[in-house]
Every structure is written in C-alpha cells, then in structure tokens.
C-alpha positions in Angstrom: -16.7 -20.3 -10.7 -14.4 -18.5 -13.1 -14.8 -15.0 -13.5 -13.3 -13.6 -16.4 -12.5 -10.2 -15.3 -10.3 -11.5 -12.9 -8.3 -13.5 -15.7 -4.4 -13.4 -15.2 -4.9 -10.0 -12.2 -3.0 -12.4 -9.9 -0.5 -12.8 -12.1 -0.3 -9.2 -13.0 -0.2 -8.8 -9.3 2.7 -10.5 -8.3 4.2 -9.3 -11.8 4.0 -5.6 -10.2 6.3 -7.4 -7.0 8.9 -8.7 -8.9 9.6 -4.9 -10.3 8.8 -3.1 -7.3 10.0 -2.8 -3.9 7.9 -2.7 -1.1 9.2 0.8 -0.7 8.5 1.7 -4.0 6.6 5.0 -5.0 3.0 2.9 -5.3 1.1 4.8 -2.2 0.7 1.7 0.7 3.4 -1.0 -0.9 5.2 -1.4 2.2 1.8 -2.2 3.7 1.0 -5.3 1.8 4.7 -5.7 0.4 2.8 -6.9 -3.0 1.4 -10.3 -1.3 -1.4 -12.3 -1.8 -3.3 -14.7 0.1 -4.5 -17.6 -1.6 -7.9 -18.0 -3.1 -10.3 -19.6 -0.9 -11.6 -22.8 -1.8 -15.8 -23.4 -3.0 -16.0 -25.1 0.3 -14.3 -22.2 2.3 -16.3 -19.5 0.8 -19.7 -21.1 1.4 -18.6 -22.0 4.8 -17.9 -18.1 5.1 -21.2 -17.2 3.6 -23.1 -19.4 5.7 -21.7 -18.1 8.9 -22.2 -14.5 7.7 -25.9 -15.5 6.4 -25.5 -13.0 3.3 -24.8 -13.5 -0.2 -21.5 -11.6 -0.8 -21.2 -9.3 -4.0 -20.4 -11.3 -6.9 -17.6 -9.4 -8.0 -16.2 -9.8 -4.7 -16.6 -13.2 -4.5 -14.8 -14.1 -7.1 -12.2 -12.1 -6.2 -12.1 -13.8 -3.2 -11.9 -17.5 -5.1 -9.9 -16.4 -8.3 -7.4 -13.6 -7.0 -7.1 -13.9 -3.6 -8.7 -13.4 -0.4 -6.7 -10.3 0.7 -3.4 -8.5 0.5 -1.6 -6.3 -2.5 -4.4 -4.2 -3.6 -5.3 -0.2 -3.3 -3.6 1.8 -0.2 -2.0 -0.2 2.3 -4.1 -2.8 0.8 -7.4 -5.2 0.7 -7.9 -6.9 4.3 -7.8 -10.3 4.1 -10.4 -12.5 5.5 -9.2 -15.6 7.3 -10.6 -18.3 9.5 -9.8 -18.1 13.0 -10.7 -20.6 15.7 -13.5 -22.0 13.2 -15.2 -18.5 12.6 -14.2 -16.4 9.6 -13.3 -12.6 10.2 -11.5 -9.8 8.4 -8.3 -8.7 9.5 -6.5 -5.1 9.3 -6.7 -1.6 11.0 -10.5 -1.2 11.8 -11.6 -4.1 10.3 -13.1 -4.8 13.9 -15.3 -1.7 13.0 -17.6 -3.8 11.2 -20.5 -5.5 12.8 -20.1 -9.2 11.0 -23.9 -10.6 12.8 -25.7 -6.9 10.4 -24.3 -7.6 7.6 -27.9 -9.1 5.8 -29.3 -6.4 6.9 -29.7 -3.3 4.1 -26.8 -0.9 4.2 -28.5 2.2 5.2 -29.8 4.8 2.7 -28.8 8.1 4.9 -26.2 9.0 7.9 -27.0 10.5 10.9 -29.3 13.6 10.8 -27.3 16.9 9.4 -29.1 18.7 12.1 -27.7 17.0 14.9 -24.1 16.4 13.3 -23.8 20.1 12.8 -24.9 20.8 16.6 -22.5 18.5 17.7 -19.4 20.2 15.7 -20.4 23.4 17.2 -20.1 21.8 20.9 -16.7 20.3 19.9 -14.6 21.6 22.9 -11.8 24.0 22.2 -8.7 24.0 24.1 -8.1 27.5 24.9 -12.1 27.1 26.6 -11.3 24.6 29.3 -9.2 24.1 31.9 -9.8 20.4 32.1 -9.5 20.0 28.1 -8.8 16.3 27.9 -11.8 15.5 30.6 -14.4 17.9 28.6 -13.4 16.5 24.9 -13.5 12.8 26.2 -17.0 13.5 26.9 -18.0 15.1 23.7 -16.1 12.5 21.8 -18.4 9.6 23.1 -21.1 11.8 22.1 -19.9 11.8 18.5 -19.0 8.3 18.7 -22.7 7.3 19.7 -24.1 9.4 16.3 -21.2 8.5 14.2 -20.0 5.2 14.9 -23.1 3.4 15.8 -23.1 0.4 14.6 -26.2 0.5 12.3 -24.7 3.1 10.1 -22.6 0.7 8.6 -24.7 -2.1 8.8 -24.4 -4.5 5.5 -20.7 -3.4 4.8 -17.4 -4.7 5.7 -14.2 -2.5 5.7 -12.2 -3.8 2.9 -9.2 -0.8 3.3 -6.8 1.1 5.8 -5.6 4.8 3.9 -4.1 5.8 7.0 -5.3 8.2 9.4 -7.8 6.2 10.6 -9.5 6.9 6.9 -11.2 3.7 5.8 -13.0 2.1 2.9 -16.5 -0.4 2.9 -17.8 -2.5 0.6 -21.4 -2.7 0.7 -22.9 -6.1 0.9 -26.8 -5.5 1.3 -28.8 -3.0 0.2 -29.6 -1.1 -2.6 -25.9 0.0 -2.7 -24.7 -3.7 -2.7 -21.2 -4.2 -4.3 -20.1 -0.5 -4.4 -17.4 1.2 -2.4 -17.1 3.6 0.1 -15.4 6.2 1.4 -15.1 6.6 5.4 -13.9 10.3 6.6 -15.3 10.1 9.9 -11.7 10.2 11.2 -12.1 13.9 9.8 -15.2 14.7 10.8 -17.2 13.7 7.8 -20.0 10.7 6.3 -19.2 8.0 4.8 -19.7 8.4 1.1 -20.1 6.3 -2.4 -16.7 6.7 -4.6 -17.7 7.7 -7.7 -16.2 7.5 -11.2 -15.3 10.2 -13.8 -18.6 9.8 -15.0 -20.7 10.2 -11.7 -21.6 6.8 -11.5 -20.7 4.6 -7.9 -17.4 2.7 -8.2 -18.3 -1.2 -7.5 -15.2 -3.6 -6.5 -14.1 -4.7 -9.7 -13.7 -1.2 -11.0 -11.9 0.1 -7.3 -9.4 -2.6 -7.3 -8.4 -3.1 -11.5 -8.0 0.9 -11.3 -5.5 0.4 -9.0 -4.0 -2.4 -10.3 -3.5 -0.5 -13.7 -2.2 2.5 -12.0 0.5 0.3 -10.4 1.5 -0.9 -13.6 1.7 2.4 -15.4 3.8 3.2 -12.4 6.0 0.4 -13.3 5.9 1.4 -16.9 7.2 5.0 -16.0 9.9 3.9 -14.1 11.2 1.3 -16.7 11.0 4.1 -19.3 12.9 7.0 -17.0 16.1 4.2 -16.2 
C-alpha cells in the first residue's frame, strides 16, 4: 500500500546524510548515523502482525513498508523492528520494556493511583537517613518499580525511541489512544504522558516523525546559509 504522506521522506532522509555528519548539531545523529533499514515487504509485515495479533496504526505501518522499518528518525532515533530467530521484536535501549504478548489489549486510560505514587516519593530513602543507603533504596526502588513499571501500564504500546537518560517514547497501538505518541519520564520520577501539539491536540506518528524530519532539514538549511 502506498501512503502518500510518506512520498520521497526516505529520500529526504538519506538527503539530510549526505550533508550531515553523524556528529552533526541534529540532537541523536550519531545514534542512528542517518541510516535506514529497509522497508519490510507485504509478506513481512503481515507475518509481524500475525505474530503480534494486533492491527498496527496505519500511519505506522506504512512507515514501516514505505520508509523504513527503523533507524534515522527523532533523538537517537526510531527502533527498528527485525526478525530474529523467526519471531519479530524491536530493538534499542528499552525496547525490551515493552510487553510484545499485551499489545491487543487497550492501552490504559490512567497510571497508577496519584495517592499511592505520592506516598511512595515521600518514602524515597535519603542518604544522609541511613546507614545502609544502597540496601534501604534497593528496596524502595522495587517498590516503585512494581507501581511504575508494571507491565500493564504500558500494555498496547511499543517503545518506538531512546532520548537518553533512560527517557523513552511509545506508540500506542490499542486503545482509544491508538496511533499517538508518548512521553515516558518515569526515569524522572514522572507518568507517561500524550505529546501534544501547539494546538493541544495528541501528536500521532506521522506528525512526531515529519516534524523532525523538517527540523533536520531547516538545520541543514541554516548551516548552508551561515558557510
């Protein structure tokens, strides 16, 4: 299927590497050193579908068959998703984090209760408190961990994106929220949480990666103009 939102944005893309280095100012460029991976076949992607039993989000897919199925793409860029062994599975810093056999089930309308987050931040062990620190925070962090990182709270997303920091980004697959992007601060002690646009309005994949495509090329345009 041809998706015409995606016409010449792989061109475009490997455009941006011939101009800039993988060192370049572009936040994340050395991470994905302006690489693709190739566009997955009809075949491949309904082989990946099937063993994920979900639909993905159709601006997604066609990413995924026109583009590219990973590589150059916002921060240290978009995980690529690969077969290994037979079974197909995303790849890059946390990508692990997603639970591939939840993924038709509905992303989840609300996090973990504020009540009990809130309790748990005020338990957060300081340092100057305790003699045995590293023993006392180990246990409150698997506390956290079990309210935070359970898996259901990011059931029917897949991490798409590595900022750093151990700050992540999903795409929502199921749900009412299906085909938007999030935000994952949990590294920094807060939710996950919808990007949104100038206007308010939730950021779906075609809109998250084009606006960083674009930026990348003003960013090429700037330094052309200033050499």
């Amino acid at each position: 299927m041809v998706d015409q939102r995606w016409t010449g944005v792989r061109r475009r893309v490997m455009a941006l590497g011939a101009h800039l280095a993988a060192d370049s100012e572009v936040f994340g460029a050395h991470g994905h050193g302006w690489a693709l991976e190739e566009p997955l076949r009809e075949d491949e992607l309904a082989e990946l579908e099937a063993q994920l039993g979900v639909r993905l989000p159709e601006e997604y897919r066609t990413f995924l068959t026109c583009v590219g199925a990973g590589g150059a793409g916002p921060a240290y860029g978009l995980f690529p998703v690969r077969r290994v062994q037979g079974r197909w599975r995303w790849e890059g810093d946390g990508a692990d984090l997603a639970d591939l056999s939840m993924l038709a089930r509905p992303f989840p309308e609300q996090g973990p209760d504020p009540k009990i987050v809130e309790a748990l931040l005020a338990e957060r062990p300081e340092e100057e408190n305790f003699e045995e620190f590293d023993d006392a925070f180990e246990a409150w962090d698997e506390r956290w961990g079990a309210v935070m990182f359970a898996p259901e709270r990011t059931a029917g997303a897949i991490v798409i994106c590595h900022l750093g920091c151990a700050l992540r980004q999903w795409l929502v697959v199921s749900g009412e929220h299906r085909g938007t992007v999030w935000s994952d601060g949990r590294a920094d002690d807060a939710d996950l949480a919808p990007l949104l646009d100038a206007d308010g309005q939730p950021v779906t994949f075609a809109r998250w990666y084009i606006d960083w495509l674009e930026k990348a090329e003003l960013a090429v345009h700037r330094a052309s103009s200033n050499a």
